[in-house]
C-alpha positions as CSV (number, residue, x, y, z in Angstrom):
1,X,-50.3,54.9,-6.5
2,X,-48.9,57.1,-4.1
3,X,-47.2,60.2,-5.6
4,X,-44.4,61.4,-3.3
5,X,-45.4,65.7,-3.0
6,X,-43.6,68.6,-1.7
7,X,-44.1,72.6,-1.3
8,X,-41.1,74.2,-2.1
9,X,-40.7,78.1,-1.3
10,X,-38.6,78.8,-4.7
11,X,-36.7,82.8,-4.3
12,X,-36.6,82.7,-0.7
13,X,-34.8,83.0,2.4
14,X,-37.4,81.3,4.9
15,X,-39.6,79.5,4.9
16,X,-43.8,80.9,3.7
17,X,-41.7,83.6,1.3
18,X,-41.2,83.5,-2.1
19,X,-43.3,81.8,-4.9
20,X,-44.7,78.5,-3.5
21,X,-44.4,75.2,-6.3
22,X,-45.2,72.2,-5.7
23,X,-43.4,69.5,-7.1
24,X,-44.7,65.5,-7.7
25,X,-42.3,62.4,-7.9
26,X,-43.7,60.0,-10.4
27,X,-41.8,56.8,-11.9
28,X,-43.6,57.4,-15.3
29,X,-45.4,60.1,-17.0
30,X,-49.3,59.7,-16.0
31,X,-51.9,60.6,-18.1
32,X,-52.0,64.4,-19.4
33,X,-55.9,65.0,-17.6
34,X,-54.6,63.5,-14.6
35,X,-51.4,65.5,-14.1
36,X,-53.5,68.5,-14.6
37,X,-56.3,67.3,-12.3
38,X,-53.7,66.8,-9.8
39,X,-52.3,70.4,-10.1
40,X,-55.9,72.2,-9.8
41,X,-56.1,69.7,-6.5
42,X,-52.6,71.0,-5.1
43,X,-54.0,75.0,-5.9
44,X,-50.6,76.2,-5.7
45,X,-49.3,78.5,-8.7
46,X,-47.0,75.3,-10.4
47,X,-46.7,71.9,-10.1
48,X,-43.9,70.5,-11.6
49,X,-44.2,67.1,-12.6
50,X,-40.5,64.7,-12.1
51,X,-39.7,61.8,-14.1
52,X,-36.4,59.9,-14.0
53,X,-35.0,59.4,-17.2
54,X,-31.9,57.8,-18.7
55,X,-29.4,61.0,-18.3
56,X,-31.8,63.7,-17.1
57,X,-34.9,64.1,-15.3
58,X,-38.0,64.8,-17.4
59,X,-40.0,68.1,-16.4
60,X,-43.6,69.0,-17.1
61,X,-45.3,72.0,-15.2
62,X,-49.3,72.4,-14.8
63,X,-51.2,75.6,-12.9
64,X,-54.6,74.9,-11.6
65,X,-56.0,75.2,-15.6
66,X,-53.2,74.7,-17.9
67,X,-50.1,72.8,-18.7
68,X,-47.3,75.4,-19.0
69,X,-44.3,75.6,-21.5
70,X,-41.8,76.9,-18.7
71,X,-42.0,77.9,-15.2
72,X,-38.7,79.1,-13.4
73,X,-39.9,79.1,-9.9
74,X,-41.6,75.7,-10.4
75,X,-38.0,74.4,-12.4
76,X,-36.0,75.4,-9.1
77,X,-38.4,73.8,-6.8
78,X,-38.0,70.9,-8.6
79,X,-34.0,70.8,-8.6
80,X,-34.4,71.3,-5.2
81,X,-36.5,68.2,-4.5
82,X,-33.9,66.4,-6.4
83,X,-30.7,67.6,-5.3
84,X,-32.0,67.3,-1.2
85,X,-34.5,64.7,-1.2
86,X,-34.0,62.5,-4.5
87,X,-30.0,62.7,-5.3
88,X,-28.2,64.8,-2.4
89,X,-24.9,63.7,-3.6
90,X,-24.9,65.7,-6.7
91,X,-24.6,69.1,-7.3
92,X,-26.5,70.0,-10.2
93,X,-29.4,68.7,-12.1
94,X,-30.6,68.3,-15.9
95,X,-34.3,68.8,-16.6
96,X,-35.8,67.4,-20.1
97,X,-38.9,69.8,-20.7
98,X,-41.1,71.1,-23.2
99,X,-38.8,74.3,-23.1
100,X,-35.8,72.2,-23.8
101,X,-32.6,71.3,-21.6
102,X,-33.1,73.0,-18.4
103,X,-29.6,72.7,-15.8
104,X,-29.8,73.7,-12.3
105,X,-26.5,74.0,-10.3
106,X,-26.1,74.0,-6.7
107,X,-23.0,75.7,-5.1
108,X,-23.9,75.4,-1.1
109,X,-27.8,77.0,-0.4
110,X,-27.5,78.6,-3.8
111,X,-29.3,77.3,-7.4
112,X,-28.7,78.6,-10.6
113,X,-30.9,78.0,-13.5
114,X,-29.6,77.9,-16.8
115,X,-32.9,79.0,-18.9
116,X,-33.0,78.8,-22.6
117,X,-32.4,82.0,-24.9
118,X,-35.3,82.7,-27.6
119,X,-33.8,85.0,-30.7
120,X,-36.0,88.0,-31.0
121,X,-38.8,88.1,-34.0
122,X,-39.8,91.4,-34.7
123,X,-43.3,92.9,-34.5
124,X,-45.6,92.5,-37.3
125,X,-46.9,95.9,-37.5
126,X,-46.9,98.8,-35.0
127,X,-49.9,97.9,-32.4
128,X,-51.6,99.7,-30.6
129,X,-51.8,98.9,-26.6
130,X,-56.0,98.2,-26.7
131,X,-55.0,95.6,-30.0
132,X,-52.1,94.5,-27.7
133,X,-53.5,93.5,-24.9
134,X,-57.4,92.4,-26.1
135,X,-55.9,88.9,-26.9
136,X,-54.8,88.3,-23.8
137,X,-58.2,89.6,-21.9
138,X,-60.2,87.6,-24.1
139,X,-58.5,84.6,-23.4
140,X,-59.5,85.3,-19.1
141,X,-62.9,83.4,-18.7
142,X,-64.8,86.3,-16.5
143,X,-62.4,88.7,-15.7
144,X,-62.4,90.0,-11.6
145,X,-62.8,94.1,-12.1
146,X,-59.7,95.8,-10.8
147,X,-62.2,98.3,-9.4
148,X,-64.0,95.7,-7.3
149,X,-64.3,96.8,-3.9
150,X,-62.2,94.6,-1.3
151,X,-65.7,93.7,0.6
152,X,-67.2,92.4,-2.6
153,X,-63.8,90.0,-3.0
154,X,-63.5,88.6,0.6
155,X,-67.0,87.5,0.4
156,X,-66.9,85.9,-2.7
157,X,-63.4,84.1,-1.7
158,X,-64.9,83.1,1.8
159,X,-68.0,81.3,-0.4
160,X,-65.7,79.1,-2.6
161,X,-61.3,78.6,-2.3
162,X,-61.1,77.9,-5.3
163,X,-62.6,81.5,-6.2
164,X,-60.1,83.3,-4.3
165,X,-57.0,81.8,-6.3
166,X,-58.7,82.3,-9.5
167,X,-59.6,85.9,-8.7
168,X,-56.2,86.4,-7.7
169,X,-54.6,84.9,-10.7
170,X,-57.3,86.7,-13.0
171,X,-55.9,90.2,-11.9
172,X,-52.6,89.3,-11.8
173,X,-53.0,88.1,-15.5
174,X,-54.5,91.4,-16.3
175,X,-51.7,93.3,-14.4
176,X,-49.6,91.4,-16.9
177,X,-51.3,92.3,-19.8
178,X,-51.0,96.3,-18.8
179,X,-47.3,96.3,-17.9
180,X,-46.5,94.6,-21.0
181,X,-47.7,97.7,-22.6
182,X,-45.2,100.2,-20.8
């Protein structure tokens, strides 16, 4: 089967800015494994996953290593694929995901994304940051030191590509898990 794919440059003004997603066609949903060997092939951030259905479009989005509940920049490529490439006619798209209904509006060269609102649940217990953030550490198979000098990186990302977007990835996730603490 060929699987129509596109790079789409989602929050951006030109073209190589903004978050890269890539976004698969499909005529059916394929096998979970498969769509998620597909996305660690593709080694962009998201692939989102497009499936005509009856009065929407059904979305699934897949990093290199793990199918994602929702993924904004992935969710706009994907509208854009759609309302270009797929449907130009129209001027705004539904999306049925794992995160619910998900609209996307074009008016001219601009999208809006209609995400879904979560109510607040409050904290169990007053945390401290270390308790905080230890889940989501743990949960980052060999963690890249933030201290590791740049030499030591390039090397290591020159020996294997796959390498360098994990490492990237891995200290982003920890950057995440030490702003969430601000």
């Amino acid at each position: 089967m060929k699987i129509p794919f596109f790079i789409v440059d989602a929050f951006a003004e030109r073209e190589f800015t903004g978050n890269p997603a890539g976004v698969c066609l499909l005529p059916h949903w394929l096998p979970t494994d498969t769509m998620q060997a597909i996305a660690n092939e593709n080694a962009v951030a998201a692939t989102a996953f497009v499936v005509p259905e009856r009065e929407a479009y059904g979305l699934r989005w897949f990093t290199p290593l793990v199918e994602e509940e929702m993924c904004g920049h992935a969710t706009m490529g994907a509208a854009w694929v759609v309302l270009n490439r797929v449907e130009p006619a129209r001027s705004s798209v539904v999306f049925s995901s794992p995160a619910g209904r998900l609209e996307v509006v074009r008016m001219g060269d601009l999208y809006t994304l209609d995400l879904p609102a979560r109510p607040p649940h409050p904290c169990p217990s007053r945390l401290d940051a270390t308790e905080i953030a230890a889940p989501q550490l743990r949960a980052i198979s060999n963690p890249v030191p933030i201290h590791q000098p740049a030499h030591e990186r390039s090397s290591e990302r020159a020996n294997n590509g796959r390498a360098q977007w994990r490492n990237r990835h891995r200290t982003l996730a920890i950057g995440l898990a030490q702003d969430t603490l601000r």
